[in-house]
C-alpha positions as CSV (number, residue, x, y, z in Angstrom):
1,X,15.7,0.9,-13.5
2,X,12.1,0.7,-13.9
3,X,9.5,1.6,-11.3
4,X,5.8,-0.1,-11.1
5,X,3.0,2.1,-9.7
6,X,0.1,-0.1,-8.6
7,X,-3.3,1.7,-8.1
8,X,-6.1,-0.2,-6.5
9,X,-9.7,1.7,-7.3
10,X,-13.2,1.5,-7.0
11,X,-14.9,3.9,-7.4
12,X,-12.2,6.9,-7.9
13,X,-13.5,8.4,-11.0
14,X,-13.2,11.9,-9.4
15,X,-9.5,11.6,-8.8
16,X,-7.6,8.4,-10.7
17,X,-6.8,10.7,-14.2
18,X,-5.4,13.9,-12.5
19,X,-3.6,11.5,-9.6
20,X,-1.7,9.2,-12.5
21,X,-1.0,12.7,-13.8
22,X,0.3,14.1,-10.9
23,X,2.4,10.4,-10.4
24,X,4.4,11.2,-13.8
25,X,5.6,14.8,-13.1
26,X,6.6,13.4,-10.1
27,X,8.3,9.9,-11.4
28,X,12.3,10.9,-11.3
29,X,14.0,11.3,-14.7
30,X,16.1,8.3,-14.6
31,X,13.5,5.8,-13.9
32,X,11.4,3.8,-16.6
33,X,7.7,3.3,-15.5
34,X,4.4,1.7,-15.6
35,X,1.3,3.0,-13.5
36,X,-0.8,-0.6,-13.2
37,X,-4.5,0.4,-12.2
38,X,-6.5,-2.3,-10.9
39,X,-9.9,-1.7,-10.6
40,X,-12.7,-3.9,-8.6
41,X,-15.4,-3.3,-11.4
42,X,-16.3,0.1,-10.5
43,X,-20.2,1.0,-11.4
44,X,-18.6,4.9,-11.4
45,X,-16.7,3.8,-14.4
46,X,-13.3,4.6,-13.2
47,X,-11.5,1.6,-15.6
48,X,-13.0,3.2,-18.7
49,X,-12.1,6.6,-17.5
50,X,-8.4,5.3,-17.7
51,X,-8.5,3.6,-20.7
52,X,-10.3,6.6,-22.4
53,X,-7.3,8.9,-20.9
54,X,-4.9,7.0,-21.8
55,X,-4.8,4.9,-24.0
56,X,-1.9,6.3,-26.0
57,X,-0.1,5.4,-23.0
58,X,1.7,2.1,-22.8
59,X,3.2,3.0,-19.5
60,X,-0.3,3.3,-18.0
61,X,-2.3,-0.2,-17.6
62,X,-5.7,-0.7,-16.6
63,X,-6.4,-4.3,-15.1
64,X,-10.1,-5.0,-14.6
65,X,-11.3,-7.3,-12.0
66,X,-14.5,-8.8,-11.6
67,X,-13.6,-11.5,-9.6
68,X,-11.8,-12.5,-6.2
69,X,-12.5,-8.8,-5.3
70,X,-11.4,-6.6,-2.6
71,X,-8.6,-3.8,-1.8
72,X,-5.8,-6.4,-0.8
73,X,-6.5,-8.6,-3.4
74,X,-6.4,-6.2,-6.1
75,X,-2.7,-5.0,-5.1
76,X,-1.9,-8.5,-5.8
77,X,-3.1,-8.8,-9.2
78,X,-1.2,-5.6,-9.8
79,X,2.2,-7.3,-7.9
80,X,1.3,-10.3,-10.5
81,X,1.4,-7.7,-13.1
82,X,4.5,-5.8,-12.4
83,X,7.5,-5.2,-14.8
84,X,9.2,-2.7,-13.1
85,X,12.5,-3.6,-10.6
86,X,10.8,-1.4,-7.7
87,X,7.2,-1.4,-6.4
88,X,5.5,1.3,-5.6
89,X,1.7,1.1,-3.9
90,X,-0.4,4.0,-3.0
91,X,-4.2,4.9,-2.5
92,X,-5.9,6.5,-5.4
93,X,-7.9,9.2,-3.1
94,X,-4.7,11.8,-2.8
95,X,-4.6,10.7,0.8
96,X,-0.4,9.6,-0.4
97,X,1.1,13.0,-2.0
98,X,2.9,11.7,-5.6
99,X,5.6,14.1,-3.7
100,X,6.7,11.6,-1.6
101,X,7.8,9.5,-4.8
102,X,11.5,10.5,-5.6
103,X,12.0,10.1,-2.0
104,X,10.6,7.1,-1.7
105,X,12.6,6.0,-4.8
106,X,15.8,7.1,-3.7
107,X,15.9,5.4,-0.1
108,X,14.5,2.3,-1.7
109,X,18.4,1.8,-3.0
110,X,19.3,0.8,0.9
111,X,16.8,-0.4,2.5
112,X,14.3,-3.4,1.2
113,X,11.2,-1.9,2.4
114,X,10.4,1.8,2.9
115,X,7.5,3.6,4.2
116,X,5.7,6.7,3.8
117,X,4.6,7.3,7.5
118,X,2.3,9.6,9.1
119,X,3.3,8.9,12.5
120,X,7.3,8.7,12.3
121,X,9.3,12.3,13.4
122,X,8.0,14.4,11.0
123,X,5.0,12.7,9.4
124,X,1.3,13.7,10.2
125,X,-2.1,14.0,8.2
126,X,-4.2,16.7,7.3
127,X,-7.6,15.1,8.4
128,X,-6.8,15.7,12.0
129,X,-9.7,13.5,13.7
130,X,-8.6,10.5,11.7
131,X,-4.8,11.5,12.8
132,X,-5.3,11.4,16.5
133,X,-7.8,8.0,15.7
134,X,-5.1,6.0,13.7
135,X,-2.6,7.4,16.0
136,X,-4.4,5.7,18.9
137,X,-4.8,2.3,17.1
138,X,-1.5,2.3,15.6
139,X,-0.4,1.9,19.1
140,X,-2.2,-1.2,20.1
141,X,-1.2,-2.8,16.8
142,X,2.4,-2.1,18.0
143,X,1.0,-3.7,21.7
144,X,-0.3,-6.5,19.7
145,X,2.5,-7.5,16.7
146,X,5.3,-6.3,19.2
147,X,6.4,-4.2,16.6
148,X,8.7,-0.7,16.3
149,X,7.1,0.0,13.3
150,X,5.2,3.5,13.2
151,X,2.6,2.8,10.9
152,X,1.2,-0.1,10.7
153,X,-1.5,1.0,8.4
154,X,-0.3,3.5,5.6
155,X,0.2,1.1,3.2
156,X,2.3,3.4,0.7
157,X,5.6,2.2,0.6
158,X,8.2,0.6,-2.2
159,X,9.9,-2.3,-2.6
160,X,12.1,-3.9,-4.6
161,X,10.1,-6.6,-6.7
162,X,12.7,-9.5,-5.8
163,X,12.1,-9.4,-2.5
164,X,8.6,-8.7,-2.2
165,X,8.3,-12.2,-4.2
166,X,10.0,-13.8,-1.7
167,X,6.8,-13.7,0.6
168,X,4.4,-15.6,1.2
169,X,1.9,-13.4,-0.7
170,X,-1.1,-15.4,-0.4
171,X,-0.7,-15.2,3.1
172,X,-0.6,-11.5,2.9
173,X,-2.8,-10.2,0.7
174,X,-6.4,-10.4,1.5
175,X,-9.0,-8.5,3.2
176,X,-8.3,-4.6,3.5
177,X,-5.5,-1.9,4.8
178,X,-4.5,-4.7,7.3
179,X,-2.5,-6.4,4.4
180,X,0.5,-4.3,5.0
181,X,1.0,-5.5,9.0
182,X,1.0,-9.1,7.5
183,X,3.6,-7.4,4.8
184,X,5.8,-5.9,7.8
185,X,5.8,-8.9,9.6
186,X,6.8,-11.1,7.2
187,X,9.4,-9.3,6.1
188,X,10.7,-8.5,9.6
189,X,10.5,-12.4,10.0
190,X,12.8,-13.2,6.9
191,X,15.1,-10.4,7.9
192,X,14.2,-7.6,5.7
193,X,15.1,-4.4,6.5
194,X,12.3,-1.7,7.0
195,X,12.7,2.1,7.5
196,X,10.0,5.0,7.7
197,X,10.1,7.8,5.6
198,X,8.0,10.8,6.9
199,X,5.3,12.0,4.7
200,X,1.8,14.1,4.7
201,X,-0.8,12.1,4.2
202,X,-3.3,14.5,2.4
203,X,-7.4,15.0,2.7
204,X,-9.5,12.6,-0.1
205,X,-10.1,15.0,-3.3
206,X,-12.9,13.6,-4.2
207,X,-15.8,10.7,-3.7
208,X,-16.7,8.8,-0.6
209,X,-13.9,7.0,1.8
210,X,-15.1,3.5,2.2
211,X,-13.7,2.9,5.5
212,X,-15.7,2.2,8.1
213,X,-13.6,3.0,11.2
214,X,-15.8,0.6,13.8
215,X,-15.6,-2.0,11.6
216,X,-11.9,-1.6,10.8
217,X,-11.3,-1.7,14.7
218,X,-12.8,-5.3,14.5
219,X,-11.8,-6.5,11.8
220,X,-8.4,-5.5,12.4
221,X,-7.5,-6.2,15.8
222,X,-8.9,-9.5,15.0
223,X,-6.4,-9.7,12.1
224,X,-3.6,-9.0,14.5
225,X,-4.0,-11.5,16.8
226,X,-4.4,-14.0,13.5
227,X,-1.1,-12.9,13.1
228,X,0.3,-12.6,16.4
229,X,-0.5,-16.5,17.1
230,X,0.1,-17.7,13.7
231,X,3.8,-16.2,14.4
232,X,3.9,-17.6,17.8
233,X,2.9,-21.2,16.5
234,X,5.5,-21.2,13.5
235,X,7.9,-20.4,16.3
236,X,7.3,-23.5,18.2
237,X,7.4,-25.5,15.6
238,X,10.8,-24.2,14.4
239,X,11.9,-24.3,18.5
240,X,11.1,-28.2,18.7
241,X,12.8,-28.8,15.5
């Protein structure tokens, strides 16, 4: 089995060489592996930075983008990219703990989707203010999408590759963090079967978060009731069928 580790960057020159270090030691024996970077043209040179560290690695691949840019979009291009049987995606700020891979890797045998959650039994997050603040939110997203999903927003989670193309990933993957509620729903649409793992999510190492939190709000709660009406529509069109 083969595992494909997609890392969306920009600007994570302070932390994408020790984190893809830190991802190997932590990669189980038994499975192959291929760390995909995808970078959105960072001006901090983080794309160089991993060619320059790695480059004789085969198993670590450095997609630059220049294009069609944005956080969503770039886990896409990595998807696109992907080898491996398994999907793994995860930030590249040390907010998701490479500890949480074997885990991750072994549940992934059951179930089609599994998440690394902050807010399951068990799960929390360093950063306490932005615990209590996602916390909060997380709960009207699960008002809005009428979902028993925890986390809504963590965004590190695996998936077997099959499956994950069996999405409509175009209608998925755009915009920002709110690309993995359009991932949950879907799946939970075509039957997939989700479960939460919990996990730690970890304080940035280095650089500047480039979330804005107000914004997000907007932007997100918007994107949920996108969703939430998009799913009610497809459902009476399938109803007068």
């Amino acid at each position: 089995m083969k595992v494909s580790i997609i890392l969306p960057t920009y600007n994570e020159a302070g932390n994408i060489v020790a984190l893809i270090r830190e991802i190997v030691l932590n990669i189980p024996r038994e499975w192959a592996h291929e760390i995909i970077v995808v970078d959105d043209n960072s001006p901090d040179g983080t794309y160089q930075m991993v060619r320059d560290a790695f480059s004789g690695d085969p198993a670590v691949v450095a997609l630059l983008r220049t294009m069609d840019r944005g956080f969503a979009r770039s886990i896409r291009a990595g998807i696109d990219a992907a080898q491996g049987d398994q999907i793994i995606v995860m930030d590249t700020d040390f907010t998701h703990d490479p500890v949480e891979i074997p885990r991750l890797l072994h549940v992934g045998v059951v179930y089609d989707i599994v998440s690394a959650s902050r807010f399951c039994s068990g799960g929390n997050m360093q950063d306490v203010q932005h615990y209590i603040a996602s916390m909060l939110y997380n709960w009207v997203l699960r008002i809005l999408l009428r979902t028993q999903v925890q986390d809504n927003l963590g965004g590190y989670f695996t998936m077997r590759r099959e499956k994950l193309m069996q999405l409509p990933l175009n209608d998925i993957f755009f915009g920002y963090g709110e690309y993995f509620f359009r991932l949950v729903r879907f799946a939970k649409c075509q039957g997939m079967t989700i479960v939460e793992v919990p996990a730690l999510y970890r304080t940035r190492h280095a650089g500047k978060s480039k979330s804005n939190f107000l914004k997000m709000l907007f932007t997100y709660g918007m994107a949920a009731l996108r969703l939430r009406r998009s799913c009610a529509l497809r459902k009476e069109k399938t109803n007068g069928w």
